[in-house]
C-alpha positions as CSV (number, residue, x, y, z in Angstrom):
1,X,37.6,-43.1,10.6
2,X,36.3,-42.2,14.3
3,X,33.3,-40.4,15.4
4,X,31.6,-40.3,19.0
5,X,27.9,-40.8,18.9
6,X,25.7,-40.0,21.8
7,X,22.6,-41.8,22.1
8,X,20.7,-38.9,23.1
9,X,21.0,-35.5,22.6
10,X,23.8,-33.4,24.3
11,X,22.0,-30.6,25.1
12,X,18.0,-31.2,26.3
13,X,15.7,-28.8,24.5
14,X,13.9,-26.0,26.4
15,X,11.3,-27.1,28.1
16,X,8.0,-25.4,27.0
17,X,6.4,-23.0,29.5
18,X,3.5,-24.5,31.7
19,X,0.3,-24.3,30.5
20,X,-2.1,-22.0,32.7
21,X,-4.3,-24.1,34.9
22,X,-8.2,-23.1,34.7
23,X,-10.1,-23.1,37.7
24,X,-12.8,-25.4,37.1
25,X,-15.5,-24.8,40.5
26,X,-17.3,-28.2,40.9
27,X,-14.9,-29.8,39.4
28,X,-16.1,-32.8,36.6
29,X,-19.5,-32.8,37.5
30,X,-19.8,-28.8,37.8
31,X,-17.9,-28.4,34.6
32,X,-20.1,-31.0,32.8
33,X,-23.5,-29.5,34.0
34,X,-22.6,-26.4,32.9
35,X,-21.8,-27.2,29.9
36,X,-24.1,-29.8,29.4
37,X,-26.9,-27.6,30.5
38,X,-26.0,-24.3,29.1
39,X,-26.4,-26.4,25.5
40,X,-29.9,-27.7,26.9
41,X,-31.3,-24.6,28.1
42,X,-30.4,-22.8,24.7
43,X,-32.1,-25.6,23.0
44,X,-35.3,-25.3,25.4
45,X,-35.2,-21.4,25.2
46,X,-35.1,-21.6,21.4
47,X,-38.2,-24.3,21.5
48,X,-40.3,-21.5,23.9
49,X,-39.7,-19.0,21.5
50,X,-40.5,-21.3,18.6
51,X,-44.1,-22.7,20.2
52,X,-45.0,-19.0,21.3
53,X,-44.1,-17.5,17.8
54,X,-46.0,-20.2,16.1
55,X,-49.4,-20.7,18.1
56,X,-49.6,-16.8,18.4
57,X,-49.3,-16.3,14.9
58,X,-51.4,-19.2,14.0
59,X,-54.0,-17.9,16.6
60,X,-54.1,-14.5,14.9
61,X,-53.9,-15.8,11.6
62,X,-57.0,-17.9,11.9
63,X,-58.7,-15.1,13.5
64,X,-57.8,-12.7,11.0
65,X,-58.7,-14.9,8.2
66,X,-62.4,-15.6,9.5
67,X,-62.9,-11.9,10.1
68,X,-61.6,-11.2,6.6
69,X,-63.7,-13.6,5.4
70,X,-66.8,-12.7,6.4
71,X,-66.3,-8.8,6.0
72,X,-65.4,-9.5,2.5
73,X,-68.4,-11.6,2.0
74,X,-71.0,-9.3,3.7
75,X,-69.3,-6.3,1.3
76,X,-69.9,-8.6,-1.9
77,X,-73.5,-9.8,-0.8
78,X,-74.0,-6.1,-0.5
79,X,-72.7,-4.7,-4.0
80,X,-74.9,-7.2,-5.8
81,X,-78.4,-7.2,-3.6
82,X,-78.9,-4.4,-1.5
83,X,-76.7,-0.8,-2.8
84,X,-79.7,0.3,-5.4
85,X,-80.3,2.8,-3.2
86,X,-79.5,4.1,0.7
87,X,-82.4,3.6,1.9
88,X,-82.4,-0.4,0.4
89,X,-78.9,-0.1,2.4
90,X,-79.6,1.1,5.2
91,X,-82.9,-1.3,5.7
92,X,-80.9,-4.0,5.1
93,X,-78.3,-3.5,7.3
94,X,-80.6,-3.0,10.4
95,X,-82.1,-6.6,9.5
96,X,-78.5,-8.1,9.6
97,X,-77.8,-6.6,13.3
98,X,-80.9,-7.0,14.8
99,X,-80.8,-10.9,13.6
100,X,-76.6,-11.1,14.0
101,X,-76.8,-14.5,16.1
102,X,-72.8,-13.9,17.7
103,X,-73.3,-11.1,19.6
104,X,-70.9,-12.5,22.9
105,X,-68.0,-13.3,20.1
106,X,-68.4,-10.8,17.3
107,X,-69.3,-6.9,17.1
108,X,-70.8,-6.3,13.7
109,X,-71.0,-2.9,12.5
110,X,-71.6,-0.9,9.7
111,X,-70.3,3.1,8.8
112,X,-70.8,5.6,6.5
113,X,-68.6,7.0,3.9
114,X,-67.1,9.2,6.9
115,X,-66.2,6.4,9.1
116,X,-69.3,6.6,11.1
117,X,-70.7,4.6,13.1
118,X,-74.4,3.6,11.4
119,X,-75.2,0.7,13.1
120,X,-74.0,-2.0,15.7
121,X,-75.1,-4.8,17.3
122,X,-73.1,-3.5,20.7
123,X,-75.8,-0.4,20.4
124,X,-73.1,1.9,18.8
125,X,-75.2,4.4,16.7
126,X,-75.4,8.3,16.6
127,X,-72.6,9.1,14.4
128,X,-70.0,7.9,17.0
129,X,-66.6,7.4,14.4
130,X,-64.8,4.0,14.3
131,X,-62.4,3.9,17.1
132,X,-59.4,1.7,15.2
133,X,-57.1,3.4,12.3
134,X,-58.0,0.6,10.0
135,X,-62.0,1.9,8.9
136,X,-60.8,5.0,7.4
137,X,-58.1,3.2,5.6
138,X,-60.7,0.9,4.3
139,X,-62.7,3.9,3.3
140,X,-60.0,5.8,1.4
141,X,-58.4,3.4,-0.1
142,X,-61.6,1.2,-1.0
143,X,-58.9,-2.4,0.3
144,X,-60.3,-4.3,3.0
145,X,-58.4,-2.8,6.2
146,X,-57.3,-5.0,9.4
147,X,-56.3,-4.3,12.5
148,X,-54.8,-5.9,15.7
149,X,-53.9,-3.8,19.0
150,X,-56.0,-2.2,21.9
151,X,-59.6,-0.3,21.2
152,X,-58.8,3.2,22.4
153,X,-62.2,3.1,23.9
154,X,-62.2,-0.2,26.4
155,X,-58.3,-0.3,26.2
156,X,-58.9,-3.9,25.4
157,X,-56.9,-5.8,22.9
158,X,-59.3,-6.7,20.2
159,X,-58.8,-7.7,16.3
160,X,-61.1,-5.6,13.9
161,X,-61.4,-5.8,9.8
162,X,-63.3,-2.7,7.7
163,X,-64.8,-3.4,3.9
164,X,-65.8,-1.1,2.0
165,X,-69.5,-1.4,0.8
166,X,-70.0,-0.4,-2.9
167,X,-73.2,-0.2,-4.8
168,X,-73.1,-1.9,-8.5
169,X,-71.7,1.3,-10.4
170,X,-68.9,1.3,-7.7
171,X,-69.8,4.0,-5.8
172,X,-68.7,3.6,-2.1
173,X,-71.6,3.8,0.0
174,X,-70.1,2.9,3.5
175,X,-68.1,0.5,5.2
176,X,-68.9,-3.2,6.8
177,X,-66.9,-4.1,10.3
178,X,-66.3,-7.3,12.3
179,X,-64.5,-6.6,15.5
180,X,-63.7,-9.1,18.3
181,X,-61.7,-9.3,21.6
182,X,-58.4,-11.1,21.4
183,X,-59.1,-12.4,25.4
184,X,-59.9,-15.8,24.8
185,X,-57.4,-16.3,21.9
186,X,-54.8,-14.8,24.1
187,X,-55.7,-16.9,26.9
188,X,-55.4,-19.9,24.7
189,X,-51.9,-18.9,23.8
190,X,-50.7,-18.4,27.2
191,X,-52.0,-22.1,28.2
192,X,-50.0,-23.4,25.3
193,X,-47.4,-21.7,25.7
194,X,-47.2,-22.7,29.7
195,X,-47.4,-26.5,28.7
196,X,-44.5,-25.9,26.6
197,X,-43.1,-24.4,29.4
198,X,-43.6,-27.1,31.7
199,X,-42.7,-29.6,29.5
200,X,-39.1,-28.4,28.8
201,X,-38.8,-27.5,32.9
202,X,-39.4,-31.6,32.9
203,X,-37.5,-32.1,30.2
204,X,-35.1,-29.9,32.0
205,X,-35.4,-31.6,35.2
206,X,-34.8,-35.2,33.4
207,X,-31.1,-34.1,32.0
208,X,-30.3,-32.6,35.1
209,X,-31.4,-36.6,36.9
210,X,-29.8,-38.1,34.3
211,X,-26.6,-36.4,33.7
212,X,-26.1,-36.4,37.3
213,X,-26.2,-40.2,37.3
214,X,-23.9,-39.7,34.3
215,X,-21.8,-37.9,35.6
216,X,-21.2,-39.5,38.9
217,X,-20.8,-43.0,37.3
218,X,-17.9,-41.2,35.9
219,X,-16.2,-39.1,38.9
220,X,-17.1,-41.6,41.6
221,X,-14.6,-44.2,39.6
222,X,-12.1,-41.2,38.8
223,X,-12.2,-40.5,42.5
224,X,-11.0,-43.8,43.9
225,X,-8.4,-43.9,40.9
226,X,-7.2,-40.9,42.4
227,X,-7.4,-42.5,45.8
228,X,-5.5,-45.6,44.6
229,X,-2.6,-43.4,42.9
230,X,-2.7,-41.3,45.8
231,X,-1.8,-44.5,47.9
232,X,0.4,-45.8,45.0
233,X,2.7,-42.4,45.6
234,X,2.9,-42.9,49.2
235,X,4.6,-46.6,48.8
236,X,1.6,-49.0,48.6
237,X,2.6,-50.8,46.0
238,X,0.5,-53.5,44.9
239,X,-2.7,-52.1,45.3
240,X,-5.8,-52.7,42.7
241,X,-9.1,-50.8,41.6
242,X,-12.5,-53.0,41.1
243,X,-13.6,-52.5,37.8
244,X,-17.0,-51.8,37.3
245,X,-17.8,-50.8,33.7
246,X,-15.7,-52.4,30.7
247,X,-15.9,-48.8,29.0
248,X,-12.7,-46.2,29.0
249,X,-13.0,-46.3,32.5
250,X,-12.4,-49.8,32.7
251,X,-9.4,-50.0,30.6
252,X,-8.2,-46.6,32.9
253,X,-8.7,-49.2,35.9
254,X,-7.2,-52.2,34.4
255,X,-4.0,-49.6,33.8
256,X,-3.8,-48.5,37.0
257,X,-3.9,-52.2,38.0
258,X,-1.0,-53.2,35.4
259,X,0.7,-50.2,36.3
260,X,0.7,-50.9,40.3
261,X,1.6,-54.3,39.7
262,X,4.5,-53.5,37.3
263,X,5.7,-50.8,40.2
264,X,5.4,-53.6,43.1
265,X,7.5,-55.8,40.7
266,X,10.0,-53.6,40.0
267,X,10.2,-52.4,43.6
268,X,10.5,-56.1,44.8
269,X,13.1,-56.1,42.3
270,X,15.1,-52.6,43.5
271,X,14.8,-54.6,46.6
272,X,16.7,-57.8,45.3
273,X,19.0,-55.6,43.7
274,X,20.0,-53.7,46.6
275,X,20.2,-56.8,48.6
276,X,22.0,-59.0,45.5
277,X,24.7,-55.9,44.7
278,X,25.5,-55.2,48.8
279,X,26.1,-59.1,49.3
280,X,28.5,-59.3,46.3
281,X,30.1,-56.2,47.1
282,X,30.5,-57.5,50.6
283,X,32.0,-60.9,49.5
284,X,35.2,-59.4,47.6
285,X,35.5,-56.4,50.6
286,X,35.6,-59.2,53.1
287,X,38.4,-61.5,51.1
288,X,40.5,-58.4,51.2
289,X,40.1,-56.9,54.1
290,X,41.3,-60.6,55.8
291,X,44.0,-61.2,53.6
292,X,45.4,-57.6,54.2
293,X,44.7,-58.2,58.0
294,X,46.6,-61.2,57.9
295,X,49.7,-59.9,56.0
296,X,49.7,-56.7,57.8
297,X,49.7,-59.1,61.0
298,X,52.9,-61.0,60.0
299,X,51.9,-63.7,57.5
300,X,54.7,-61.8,55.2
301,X,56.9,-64.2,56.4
302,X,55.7,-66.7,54.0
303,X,56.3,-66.1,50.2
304,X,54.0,-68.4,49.2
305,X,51.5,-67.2,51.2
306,X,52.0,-63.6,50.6
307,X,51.4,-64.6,46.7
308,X,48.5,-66.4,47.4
309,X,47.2,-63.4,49.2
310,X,48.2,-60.7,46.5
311,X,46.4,-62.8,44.2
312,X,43.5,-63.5,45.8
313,X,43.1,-59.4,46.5
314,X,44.0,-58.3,43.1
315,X,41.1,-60.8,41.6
316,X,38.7,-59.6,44.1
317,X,39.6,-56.1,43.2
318,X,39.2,-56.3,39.6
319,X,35.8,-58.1,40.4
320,X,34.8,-55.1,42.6
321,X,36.2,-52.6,39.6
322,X,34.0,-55.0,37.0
323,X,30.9,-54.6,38.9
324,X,31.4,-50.7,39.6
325,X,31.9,-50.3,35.8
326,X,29.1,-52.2,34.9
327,X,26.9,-50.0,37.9
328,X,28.6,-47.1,36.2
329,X,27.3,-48.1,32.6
330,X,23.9,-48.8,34.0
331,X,23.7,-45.5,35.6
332,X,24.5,-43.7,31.9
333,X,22.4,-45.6,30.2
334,X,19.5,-44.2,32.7
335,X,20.2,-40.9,32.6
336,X,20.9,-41.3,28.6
337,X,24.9,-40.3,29.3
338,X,26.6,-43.5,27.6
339,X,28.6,-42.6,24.6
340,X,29.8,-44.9,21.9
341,X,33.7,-44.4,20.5
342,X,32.0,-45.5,16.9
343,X,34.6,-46.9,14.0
344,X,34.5,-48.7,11.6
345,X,35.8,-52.9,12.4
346,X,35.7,-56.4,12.2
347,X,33.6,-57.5,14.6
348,X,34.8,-61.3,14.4
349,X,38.5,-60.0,15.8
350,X,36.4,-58.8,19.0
351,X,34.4,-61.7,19.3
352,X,37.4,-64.7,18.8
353,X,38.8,-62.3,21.1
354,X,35.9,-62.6,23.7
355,X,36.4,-66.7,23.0
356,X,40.0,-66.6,23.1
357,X,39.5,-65.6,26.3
358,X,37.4,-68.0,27.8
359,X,38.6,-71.6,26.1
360,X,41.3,-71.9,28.9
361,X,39.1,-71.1,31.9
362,X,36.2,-73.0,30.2
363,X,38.2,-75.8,29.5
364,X,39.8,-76.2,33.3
365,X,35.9,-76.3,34.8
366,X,35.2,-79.3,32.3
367,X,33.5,-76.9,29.1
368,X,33.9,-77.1,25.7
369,X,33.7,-73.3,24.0
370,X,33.0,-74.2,19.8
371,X,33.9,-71.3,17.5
372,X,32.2,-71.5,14.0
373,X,32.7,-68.2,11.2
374,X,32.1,-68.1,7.4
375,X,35.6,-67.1,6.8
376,X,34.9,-66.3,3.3
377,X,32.1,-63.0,4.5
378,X,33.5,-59.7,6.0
379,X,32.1,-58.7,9.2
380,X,33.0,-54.8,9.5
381,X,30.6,-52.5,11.3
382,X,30.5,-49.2,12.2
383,X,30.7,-49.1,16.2
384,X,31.9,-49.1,19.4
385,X,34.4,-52.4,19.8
386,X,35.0,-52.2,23.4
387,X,31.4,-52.0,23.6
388,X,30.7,-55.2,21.9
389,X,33.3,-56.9,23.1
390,X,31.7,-56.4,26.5
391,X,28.8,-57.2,25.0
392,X,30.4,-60.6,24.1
393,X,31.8,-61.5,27.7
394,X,28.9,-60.7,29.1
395,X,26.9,-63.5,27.1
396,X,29.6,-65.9,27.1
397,X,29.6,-65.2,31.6
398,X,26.6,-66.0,31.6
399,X,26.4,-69.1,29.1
400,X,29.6,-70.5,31.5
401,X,27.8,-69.7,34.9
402,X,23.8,-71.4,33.5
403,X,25.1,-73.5,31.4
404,X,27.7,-75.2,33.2
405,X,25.3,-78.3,33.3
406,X,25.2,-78.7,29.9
407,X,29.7,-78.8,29.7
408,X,29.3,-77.3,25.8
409,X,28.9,-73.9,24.1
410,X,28.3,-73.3,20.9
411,X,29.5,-70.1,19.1
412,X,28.8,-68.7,15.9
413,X,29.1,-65.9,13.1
414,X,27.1,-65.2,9.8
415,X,26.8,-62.4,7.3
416,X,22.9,-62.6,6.3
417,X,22.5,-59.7,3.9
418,X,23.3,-56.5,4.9
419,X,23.0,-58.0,9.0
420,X,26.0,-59.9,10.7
421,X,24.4,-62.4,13.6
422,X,26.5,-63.8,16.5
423,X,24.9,-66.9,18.3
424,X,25.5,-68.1,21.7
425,X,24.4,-71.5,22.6
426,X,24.6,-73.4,25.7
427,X,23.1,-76.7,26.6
428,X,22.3,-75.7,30.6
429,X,18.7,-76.2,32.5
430,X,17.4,-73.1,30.6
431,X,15.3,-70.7,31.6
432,X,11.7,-70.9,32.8
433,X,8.9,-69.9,30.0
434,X,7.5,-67.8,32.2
435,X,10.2,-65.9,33.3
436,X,11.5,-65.4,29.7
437,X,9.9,-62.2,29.1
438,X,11.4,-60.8,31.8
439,X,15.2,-61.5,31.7
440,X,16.7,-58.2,29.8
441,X,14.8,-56.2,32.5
442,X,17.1,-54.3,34.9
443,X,17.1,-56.1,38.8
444,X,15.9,-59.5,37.4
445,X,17.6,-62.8,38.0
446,X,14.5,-64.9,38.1
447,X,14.6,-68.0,40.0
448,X,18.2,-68.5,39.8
449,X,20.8,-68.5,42.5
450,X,24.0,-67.6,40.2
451,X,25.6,-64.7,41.5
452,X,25.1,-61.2,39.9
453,X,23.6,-57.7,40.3
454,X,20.9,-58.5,37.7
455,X,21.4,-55.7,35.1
456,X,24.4,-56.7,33.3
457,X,22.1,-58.2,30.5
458,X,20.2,-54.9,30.5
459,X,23.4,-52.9,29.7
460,X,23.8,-55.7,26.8
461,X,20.9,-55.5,25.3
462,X,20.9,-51.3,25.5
463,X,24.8,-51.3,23.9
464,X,23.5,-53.5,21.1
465,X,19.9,-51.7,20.7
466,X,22.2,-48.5,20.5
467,X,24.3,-50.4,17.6
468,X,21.0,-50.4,16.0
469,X,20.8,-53.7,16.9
470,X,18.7,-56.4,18.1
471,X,19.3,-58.9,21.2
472,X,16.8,-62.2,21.1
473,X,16.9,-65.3,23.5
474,X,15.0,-68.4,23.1
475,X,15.4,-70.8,25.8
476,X,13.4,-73.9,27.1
477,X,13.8,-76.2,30.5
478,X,16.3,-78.6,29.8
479,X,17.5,-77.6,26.4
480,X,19.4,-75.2,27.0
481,X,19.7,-70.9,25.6
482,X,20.5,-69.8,22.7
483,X,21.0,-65.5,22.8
484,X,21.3,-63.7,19.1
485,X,22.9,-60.9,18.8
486,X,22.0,-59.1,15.1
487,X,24.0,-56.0,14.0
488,X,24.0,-53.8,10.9
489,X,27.1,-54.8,8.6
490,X,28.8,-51.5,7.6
491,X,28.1,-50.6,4.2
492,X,30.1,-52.1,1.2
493,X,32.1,-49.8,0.0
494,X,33.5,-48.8,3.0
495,X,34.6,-52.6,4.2
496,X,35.8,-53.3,0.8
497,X,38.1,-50.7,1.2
498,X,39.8,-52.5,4.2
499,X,38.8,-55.8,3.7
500,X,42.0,-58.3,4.2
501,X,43.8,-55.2,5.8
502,X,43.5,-56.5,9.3
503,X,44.5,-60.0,10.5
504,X,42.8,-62.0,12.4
505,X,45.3,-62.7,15.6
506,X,43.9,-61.9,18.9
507,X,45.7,-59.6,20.7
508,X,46.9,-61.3,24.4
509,X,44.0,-61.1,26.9
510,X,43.9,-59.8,30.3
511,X,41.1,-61.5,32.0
512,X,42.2,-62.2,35.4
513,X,38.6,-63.7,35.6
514,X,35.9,-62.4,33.6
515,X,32.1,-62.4,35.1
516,X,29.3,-60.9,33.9
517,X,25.6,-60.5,35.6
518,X,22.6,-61.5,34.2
C-alpha cells in the first residue's frame, strides 16, 4: 500500500487577527505607578474615612454619654429629695446653679413644664423657651431627649440633653438641661484627623520613593536589554548584558546572553557554510569547465583521453547534482515542504543495498565494510525507502571519509521489540567531546577538514526523526563513532502478511561515487 505523508500541514491555518496595542503613557514605570498607586490611594482614602468616622463618633459618643449621665442623675436626685413641692423645687434648683462649678464647659439649666427657661447658670431666666427641639420632646414624652446641631441662638454647634423632673407621685414638674459647645471636641477631631492625614501623605510619599526605586531596578535593566537586542538586529552578534540581580531579570539577561551567542555561532557557521558549499561547488565547475576547454580545443584526437575526460565530467556532475539535491532537501526541510513516499518495506533490502554499494570502493581505499543481520527477524516498516537509503549513504560517507584511519566498519541490524536499530561503526580518530553536541546541527563540521557543506547529517537526522525515529552518536578520540539509527518496525500483522514475499537480492547500484556531508 502507498500513501504520501507530509510532515507538516498542507495548508497553514489562518493566522489570528492582531491583538490591539494599548497605549501605555510612561511606559512601565507610568503604568506601574498608576496602578500601583491608584490601589494605595484607595487604601489611604478608605483609612481617612475610617479614623474620621471613628474619632467623631467616639468624640460625640463620650460627650453624649456624660451629658446623659448627669441629666439623668440630676432628674433622679430630684424625684426622690426635692419635688414635695415647687417651691422645695424651685429653691433647690437656684442652689445647684449658683454653686454649678463648670460654668466655661457646661450650661446647666432647668425649665418648666412649658419648656421654659427657669434658671441658668449662663443668666438665661424670664421665661425665655429652650432654643433646641430636644426639651419639649423630653417634656412630652417624659424620655430623656438629646440633641447635636447648631443653637439657633449663637449659631454655634453645641450638644444639649433635656430630663424630665418628676416629683414622687410622677407628676412632671419641669425639665433638667446640660448643654455644651462641640468647639473643643471638634477641634480635637480635626487634629486627629489631620495626623492621619499626614501620616498616609508620608506613607504616600514612601511608596511613591520606593516603588520608584522598584520600578527603575526593573526598566533600567529592560532598557539595556532592549538596547542589546536593538544591536543584536542590526548584526552585532556576540554581544552580552551584565547581570545584576539573579531574579527573572537575571535569567531574561542570561537568555539574551545564550541567545546572542547561539546567533554569533550560527552566523559564524552560515559563514563557513557559505564559504565550505562555494569552494566545493567551485572544485567540480573548475574540473569541467578544463576538461571541456581542452576537448573543445582539440584533445578529441585522443580516445583515451577523451574517456578520461567524459569521465572525469560526468563524476563531477553527478557530485554537483548530489550536493544540489541534498541543498534542495535542506531547503524543504526548512520551510517544512519535504514529503515522504511512505510504504510499507524491508528496510534490510535498502540498507545491504547502501553496503553493497560501498564494499568495492571501500575495499580498493584499503577498508573493510562488515555486514551483520538477525536473519531470522523481519525488518518491514512503514516509510519512505529512498529516504532511508539516503539516510544510509549518508552515514556510511561519512564513516568512509572519518574513519578511513581506522581501515574497518562495522554494520549491523536488530529487531528489539517493536524498534528495528541499524548501527554504524567505524574505528577512525572520533570526534571531539566537546564538539559532540553539536554535530547534527545544520553548517557544522567541527574541527575537521573533510570536505562537505555541513548539513547533510542534519537532513539525516530530520528524514529519520520524520520516520518517527531517533538518530544517536556516541564517539570518543581515538576510538572511533558509532551512529544508531532506531525506527518503528511496522506493525505485525501487516509484515506477516508479506513476510518471505520479497527476496533479499540487491538490485545493481549506480553509484558513480557516492559522498555525503557531515
Amino acid at each position: 500500500m502507498n500513501y504520501r505523508k507530509q510532515n507538516r500541514a498542507s495548508e497553514a491555518p489562518p493566522q489570528p487577527a492582531a491583538p490591539k496595542v494599548l497605549h501605555s503613557p510612561g511606559g512601565i514605570k507610568g503604568r506601574w505607578m498608576m496602578n500601583s498607586l491608584s490601589f494605595v490611594l484607595v487604601i489611604l482614602a478608605a483609612v481617612v474615612i475610617l479614623v474620621s468616622v471613628g474619632v467623631s463618633g467616639y468624640y460625640y459618643a463620650s460627650v453624649r454619654d456624660n451629658l446623659v449621665s448627669r441629666a439623668t442623675q440630676k432628674s433622679d436626685t430630684y424625684r426622690k429629695y426635692f419635688t414635695e413641692t415647687y417651691d422645695q423645687f424651685y429653691t433647690q434648683a437656684e442652689s445647684d446653679v449658683a454653686t454649678f462649678s463648670e460654668q466655661d464647659k457646661v450650661e446647666l439649666q432647668f425649665l418648666d413644664r412649658s419648656g421654659r427657661i427657669l434658671l441658668s447658670t449662663s443668666g438665661l431666666t424670664g421665661g425665655g423657651m429652650a432654643s433646641t427641639e430636644e426639651a419639649a420632646q423630653a417634656l412630652s414624652n417624659q424620655k430623656t431627649g438629646t440633641f447635636t446641631g447648631r443653637d439657633p441662638l449663637s449659631d454655634e454647634r453645641v450638644m444639649s440633653v433635656t430630663a424630665p423632673l418628676l416629683s414622687s407621685r410622677g407628676d412632671l414638674i419641669g425639665g433638667v438641661r446640660f448643654i455644651t459647645s462641640l468647639r473643643v471636641a471638634e477641634r480635637q477631631i480635626w487634629i486627629i484627623i489631620g495626623v492621619a492625614v499626614l501620616a498616609c501623605l508620608v506613607f504616600l510619599m514612601l511608596v511613591v520613593a520606593s516603588n520608584s526605586y522598584f520600578v527603575r531596578s526593573i526598566v533600567d535593566p529592560v532598557l539595556k536589554i532592549n538596547t542589546i537586542a536593538k544591536e543584536i538586529a542590526a548584526g552585532r552578534y556576540g554581544v552580552r548584558l551584565q547581570k545584576t540581580y539573579d531574579d527573572e531579570i537575571g535569567e531574561l539577561c542570561d537568555t539574551i546572553n545564550y541567545m546572542s551567542d547561539e546567533i554569533s555561532r550560527a552566523e559564524r557557521m552560515k559563514n563557513d557554510f557559505i564559504s565550505s558549499v562555494s569552494h566545493e561547488l567551485r572544485t567540480p565547475l573548475t574540473a569541467i569547465g578544463g576538461w571541456s576547454e581542452t576537448l573543445l580545443a582539440g584533445g578529441g584526437e585522443d580516445p583515451e583521453e577523451v574517456m578520461q575526460g567524459l569521465t572525469i565530467i560526468q563524476k563531477e556532475s553527478n557530485r554537483l547534482t548530489r550536493m544540489v539535491e541534498e541543498l534542495l532537501d535542506f531547503a524543504r526541510i526548512e520551510s517544512g515542504r519535504m514529503k515522504l513516499e511512505v510504504e510499507l518495506f524491508d528496510l534490510s533490502i535498502e540498507l545491504y543495498e547502501a553496503v553493497y554499494m560501498y564494499e568495492n570502493l571501500l575495499r580498493k581505499s584499503g577498508m573493510q565494510l562488515s555486514y551483520d543481520e538477525d536473519t531470522d527477524a523481519n525488518y518491514y516498516i512503514n516509510g519512505d525507502r529512498h529516504r532511508l537509503k539516503q539516510v544510509f549513504l549518508n552515514i556510511l560517507d561519512n564513516a568512509a571519509k572519518y574513519g578511513a584511519d581506522g581501515k574497518r566498519i562495522d554494520i549491523t541490524l536488530r529487531r528489539e521489540g517493536g524498534k528495528i536499530v541499524a548501527k554504524v561503526r567505524d574505528y577512525g580518530a572520533g570526534i571531539p567531546e566537546a564538539e559532540l553536541p553539536f554535530v547534527k546541527e545544520k553548517f557544522y563540521k567541527g574541527s575537521s577538514k573533510q570536505r562537505g557543506s555541513g548539513i547533510g547529517l542534519a537532513v539525516t537526522d530530520e528524514i529519520v526523526t520524520l520516520h518517527s525515529g531517533t538518530l544517536d552518536i556516541a564517539s570518543a578520540l581515538g576510538a572511533g563513532t558509532t551512529v544508531t539509527i532506531t525506527l518503528p518496525a511496522a506493525e505485525a500483522e501487516e509484515a506477516l502478511g508479506i513476510t518471505g514475499a520479497i527476496p533479499k537480492i540487491p538490485e545493481t547500484p549506480y553509484s558513480p561515487e557516492p559522498e555525503g556531508d557531515n
